[in-house]
N, C-alpha and C positions, 0 to 999 in steps of 0.2 A: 504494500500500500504506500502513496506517494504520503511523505509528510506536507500537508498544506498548511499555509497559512494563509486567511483570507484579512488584511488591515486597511486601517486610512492611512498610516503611516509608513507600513511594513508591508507589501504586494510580494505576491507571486509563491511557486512552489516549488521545492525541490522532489526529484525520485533517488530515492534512498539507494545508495549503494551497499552491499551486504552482503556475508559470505553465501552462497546458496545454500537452500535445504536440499542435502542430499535425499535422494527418491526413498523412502518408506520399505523398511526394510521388513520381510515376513518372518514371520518365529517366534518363539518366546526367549526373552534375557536371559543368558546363558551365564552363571554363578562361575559353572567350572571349579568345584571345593578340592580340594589337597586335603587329604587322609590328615583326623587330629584324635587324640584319645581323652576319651570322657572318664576319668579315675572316678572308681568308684569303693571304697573300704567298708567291705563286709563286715558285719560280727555275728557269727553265729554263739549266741552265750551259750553256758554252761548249763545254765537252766533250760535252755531251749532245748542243746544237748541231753540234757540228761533226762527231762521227760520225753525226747523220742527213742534214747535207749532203755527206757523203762517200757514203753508201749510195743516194741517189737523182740526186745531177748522173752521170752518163755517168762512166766512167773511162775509157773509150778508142771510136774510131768510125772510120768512113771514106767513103768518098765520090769524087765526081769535081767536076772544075773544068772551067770552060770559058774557050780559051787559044788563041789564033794559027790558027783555025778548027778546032779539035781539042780532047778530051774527055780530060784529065788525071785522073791518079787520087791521093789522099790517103789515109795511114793518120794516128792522134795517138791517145796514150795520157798521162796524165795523175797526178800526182802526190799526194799528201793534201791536202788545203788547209788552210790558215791564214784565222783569224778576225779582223778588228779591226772596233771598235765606235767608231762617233763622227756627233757631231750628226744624229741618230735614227737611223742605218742601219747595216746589217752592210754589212763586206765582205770577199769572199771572195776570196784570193790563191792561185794554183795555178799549177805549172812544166807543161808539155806539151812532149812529144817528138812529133817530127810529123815524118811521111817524104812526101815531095812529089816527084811525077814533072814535070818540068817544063824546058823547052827544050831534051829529048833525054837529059836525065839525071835519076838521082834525087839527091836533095838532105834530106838529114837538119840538119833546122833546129833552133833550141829557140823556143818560145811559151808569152808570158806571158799567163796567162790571169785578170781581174778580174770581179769579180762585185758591184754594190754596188744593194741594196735595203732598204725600212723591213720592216720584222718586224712582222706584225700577227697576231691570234687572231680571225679569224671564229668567228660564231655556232654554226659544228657544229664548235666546239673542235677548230681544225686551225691551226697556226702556217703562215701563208705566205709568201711573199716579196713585198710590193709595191713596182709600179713599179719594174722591177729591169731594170738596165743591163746590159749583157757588153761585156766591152770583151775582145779579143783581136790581143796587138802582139807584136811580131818587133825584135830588133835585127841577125838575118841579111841582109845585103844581098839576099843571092841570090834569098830567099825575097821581100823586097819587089819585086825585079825581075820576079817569078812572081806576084805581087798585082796590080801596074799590068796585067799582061798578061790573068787570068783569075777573081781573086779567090776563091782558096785560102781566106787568112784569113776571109772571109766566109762563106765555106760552111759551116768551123768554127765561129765564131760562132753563124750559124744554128743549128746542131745543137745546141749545149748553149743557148741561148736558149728554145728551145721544153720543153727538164727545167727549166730554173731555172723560167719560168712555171709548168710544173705539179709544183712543188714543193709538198711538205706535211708537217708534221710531227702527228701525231695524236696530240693530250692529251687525249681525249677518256675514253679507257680510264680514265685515274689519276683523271679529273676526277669520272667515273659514279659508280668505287668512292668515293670520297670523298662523292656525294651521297647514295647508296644507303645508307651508315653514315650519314647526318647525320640523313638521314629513315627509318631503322630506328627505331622505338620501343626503350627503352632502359629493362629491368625494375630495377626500384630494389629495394633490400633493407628494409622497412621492418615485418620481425618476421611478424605474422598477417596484416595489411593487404598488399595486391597490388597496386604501383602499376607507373608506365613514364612518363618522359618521350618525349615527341614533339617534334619538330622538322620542324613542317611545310612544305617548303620552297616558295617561293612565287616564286622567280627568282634568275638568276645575272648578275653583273651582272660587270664589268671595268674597271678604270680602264687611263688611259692607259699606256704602255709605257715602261719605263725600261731603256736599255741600260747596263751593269756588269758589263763581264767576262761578260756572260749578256744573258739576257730578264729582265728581274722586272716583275711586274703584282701588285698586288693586287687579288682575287677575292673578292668579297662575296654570300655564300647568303642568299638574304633571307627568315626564316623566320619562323614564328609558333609562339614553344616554347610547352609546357602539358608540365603533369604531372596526370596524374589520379589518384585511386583509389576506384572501381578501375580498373585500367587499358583503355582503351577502343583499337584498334588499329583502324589503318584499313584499308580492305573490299580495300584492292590497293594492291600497291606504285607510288607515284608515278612518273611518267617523269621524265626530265633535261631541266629548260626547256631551250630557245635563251639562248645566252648574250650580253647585252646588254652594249654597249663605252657606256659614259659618261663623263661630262667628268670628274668626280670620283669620289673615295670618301674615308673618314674613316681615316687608315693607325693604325696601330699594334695597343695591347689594344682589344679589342670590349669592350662590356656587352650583354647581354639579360636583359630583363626576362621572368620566366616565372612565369605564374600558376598555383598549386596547386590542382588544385579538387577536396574531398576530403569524401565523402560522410560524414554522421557517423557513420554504421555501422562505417564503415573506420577514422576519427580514432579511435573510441573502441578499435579495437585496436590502434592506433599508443601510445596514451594506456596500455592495460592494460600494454607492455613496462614501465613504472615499476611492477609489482606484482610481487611473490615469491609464484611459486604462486598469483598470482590473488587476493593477500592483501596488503595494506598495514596495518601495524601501525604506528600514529602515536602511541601514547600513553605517558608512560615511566611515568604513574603508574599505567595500567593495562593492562601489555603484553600481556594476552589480547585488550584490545578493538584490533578490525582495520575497515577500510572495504573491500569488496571489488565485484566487478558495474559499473563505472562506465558514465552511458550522456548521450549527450549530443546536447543539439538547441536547437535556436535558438526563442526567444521577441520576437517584433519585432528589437529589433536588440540584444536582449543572448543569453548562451549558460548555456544551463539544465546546469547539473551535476548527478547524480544519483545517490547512492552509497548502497549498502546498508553500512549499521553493524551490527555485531552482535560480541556477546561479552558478558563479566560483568563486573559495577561492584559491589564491595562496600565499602562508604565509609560513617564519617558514620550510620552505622543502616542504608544503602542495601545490600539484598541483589537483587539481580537481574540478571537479563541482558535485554540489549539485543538489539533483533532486526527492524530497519525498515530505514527508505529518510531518506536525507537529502536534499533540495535547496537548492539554492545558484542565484544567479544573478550576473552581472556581464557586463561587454565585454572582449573579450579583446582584446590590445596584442603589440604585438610589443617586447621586452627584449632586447639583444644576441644574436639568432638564435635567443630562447624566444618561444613562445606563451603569457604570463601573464595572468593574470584578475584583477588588483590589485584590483579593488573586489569581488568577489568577496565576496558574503553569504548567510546562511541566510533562508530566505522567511519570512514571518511566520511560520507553524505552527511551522515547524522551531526557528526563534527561542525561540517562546515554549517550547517543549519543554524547548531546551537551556537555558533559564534558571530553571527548574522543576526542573531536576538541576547546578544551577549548586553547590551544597554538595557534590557530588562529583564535576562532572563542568566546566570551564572551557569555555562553548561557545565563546568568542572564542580559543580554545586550539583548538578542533578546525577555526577556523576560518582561523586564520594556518597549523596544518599542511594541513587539505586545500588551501589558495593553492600552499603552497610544494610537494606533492607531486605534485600536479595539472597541475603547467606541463609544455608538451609540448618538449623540447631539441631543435628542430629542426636543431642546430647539429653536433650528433655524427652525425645523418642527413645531410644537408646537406655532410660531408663526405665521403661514402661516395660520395653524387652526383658530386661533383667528381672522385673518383678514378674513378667508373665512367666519367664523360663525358671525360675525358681518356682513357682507354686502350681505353676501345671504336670513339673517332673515330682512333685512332692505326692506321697499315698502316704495310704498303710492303712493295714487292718490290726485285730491280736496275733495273725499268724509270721507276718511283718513286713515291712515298712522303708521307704525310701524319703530322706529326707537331703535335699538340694540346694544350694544358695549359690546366686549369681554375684559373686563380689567385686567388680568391678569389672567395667566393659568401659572400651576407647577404639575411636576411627583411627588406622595407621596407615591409609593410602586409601587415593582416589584417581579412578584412568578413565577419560573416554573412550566411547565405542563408536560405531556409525550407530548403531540401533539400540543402545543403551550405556549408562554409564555403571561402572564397577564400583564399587568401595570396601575395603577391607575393613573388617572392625573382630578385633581382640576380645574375648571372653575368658575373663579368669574366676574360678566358682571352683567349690568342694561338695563332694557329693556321699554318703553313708548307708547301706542298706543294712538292715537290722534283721536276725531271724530268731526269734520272735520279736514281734516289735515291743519295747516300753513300754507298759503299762502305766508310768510318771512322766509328771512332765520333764523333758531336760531338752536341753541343748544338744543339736546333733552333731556341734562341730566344736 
């Protein structure tokens, strides 16, 4: 559109010179994410532990012996067990009461019963017991005399041997729900514009195992975040890899790097939220004149601003109103989590316009306000992210519980495209899953 000016004082129009809009490119803004790991530090307590080796070792059994050419019969019932952890293995301490027929009488003994194995997490997220010992001893004479003869103790042993082997504890459930949210697309609030982070996850990985009072592992999703707008959803929800046991992981807060990728259609409604009614009024000496319509697209590697001006300038002789299109061009920079366009200038045409109305009008005045009005706060959105990404990855039931916080997120680069613009933005957050969850309130980090 040509900028006119129709005056008494001031005649005639210019046609705006300005980078061209490149042709309308088809597709959706392409993120393109780099592989980042979402740490996540497991605990399966002790307690959680220990009521699920109470629910699946045997509480009580029976059976027969063989003894002085004769077939004995045994009852034993068993008491809760106790936990102790040390140099990598649980073990498991239990009283048995155990009634034994044997040399023509019965004989109610007491049996200590020991249980010691390393704790591991197979790839279908089941806690096992490896390489797990049973030890079952008597300080009853009587009953050792009834062992030499037919081996009682053995029989029992047997028996709870063959539960501890197929023991398991299934985190799979807490493990899903927590993948299922991670890789849920996550709509972000960002005014007209319709955007979602993704969290595409790409594998589940596990470090080695640390016995404390509990299991703890840390769990690392290895994912490929993007945010787009507009927002692009994937065609089905993802399965839950196999989960891979490796030599290491990195403990503590995570960082991921997540790329924006944000068509300019959609920027420029993220960009309109800085207008009142669709109207920016930047001038104090001429508070009718307003910039309004902003529209924006990439020029090689700089970013074309384009605003309609319009209102009345009576100055100086100057009767008229204004009623065109301005263009600007620059490289936009990333400024403490803004989007600024610091070099940010009028293109020739526009230039020489605004210098042609320089007696009533400061172009270098319209030019320091559209910079400064113009910049996009990525920083007040940006937090909205963090609190959405912290309490949408946040559950839990009794059985347990993920608990997530976003602690800090920043813009650390910005690049045009023809068909959209990129921006990288930093997430650093710590993340806990619980099995069973707290029953108390606490803190999860």
């Amino acid at each position: 559109m040509a900028l006119v000016v129709g005056t008494a004082g001031c005649a005639g129009g210019t046609q705006a010179v300005y980078p061209p809009r490149p042709p309308a490119v088809p597709g959706l803004a392409v993120a393109d994410p780099a592989p980042s790991r979402v740490v996540v530090h497991a605990t399966i307590t002790s307690t959680g532990l220990k009521a699920a080796l109470d629910a699946q070792i045997p509480k009580n059994g029976s059976g027969t012996f063989h003894a002085i050419g004769s077939d004995h019969r045994y009852i034993w019932s068993r008491k809760p067990p106790d936990l102790a952890f040390a140099q990598g293995r649980i073990t498991v301490r239990a009283h048995v009461d155990a009634t034994v027929e044997a040399l023509g009488t019965t004989l109610d003994v007491p049996i200590d019963l020991e249980i010691a194995a390393e704790p591991v997490i197979s790839s279908d997220y089941k806690v096992k017991l490896q390489a797990p010992t049973v030890s079952v001893t008597t300080t009853d004479r009587r009953l050792k005399i009834a062992q030499t003869l037919g081996g009682a103790l053995d029989a029992i042993k047997e028996q709870i041997d063959s539960q501890v082997r197929n023991f398991s504890y299934d985190v799979r459930p807490t493990i899903a729900e927590a993948h299922a949210r991670i890789a849920r697309p996550i709509d972000l609030p960002l005014g007209d514009a319709r955007g979602c982070a993704t969290l595409t996850v790409l594998g589940i990985e596990a470090a080695p195992t640390v016995l404390a009072d509990g299991i703890e592992k840390d769990l690392a999703v290895v994912v490929a975040p993007s945010v787009t707008l507009p927002c692009t959803y994937p065609s089905e929800p993802p399965m839950l890899p196999p989960l891979a046991n490796v030599a290491s992981l990195p403990t503590g807060p995570f960082t991921v790097l997540v790329p924006v990728a944000a068509r300019y259609e959609e920027l420029q409604k993220a960009m309109a939220l800085t207008f009142t009614n669709g109207k920016l009024y930047f001038s104090k000496e001429f508070p009718q004149l307003y910039m309004e319509n902003p529209e924006v697209y990439a020029s090689k590697d700089q970013l074309v601003l384009k605003l309609h001006i319009n209102g009345p300038i009576h100055k100086f002789g100057i009767d008229t109103t204004l009623d065109g299109d301005l263009y600007m061009v620059g490289h936009p920079t990333v400024v403490d989590n803004e989007i600024r366009v610091p070099d940010l200038e009028p293109t020739i045409e526009t230039q020489s316009f605004l210098l042609r109305l320089k007696a009533a009008l400061d172009g270098s005045s319209i030019r320091d306000q559209a910079r400064e009005a113009l910049h996009l706060d990525i920083g007040d959105r940006l937090a909205e992210v963090r609190k959405k990404l912290s309490s949408d990855l946040t559950f839990g039931d009794n059985q347990g519980c993920l608990r997530s916080q976003v602690s800090k997120i920043e813009v650390t680069g910005v690049h045009t495209h023809q068909g959209y613009l990129r921006v990288y933005v930093a997430l650093t957050g710590q993340a806990s899953v619980y099995l069973p969850c707290p029953t108390t309130t606490q803190a999860a980090f």
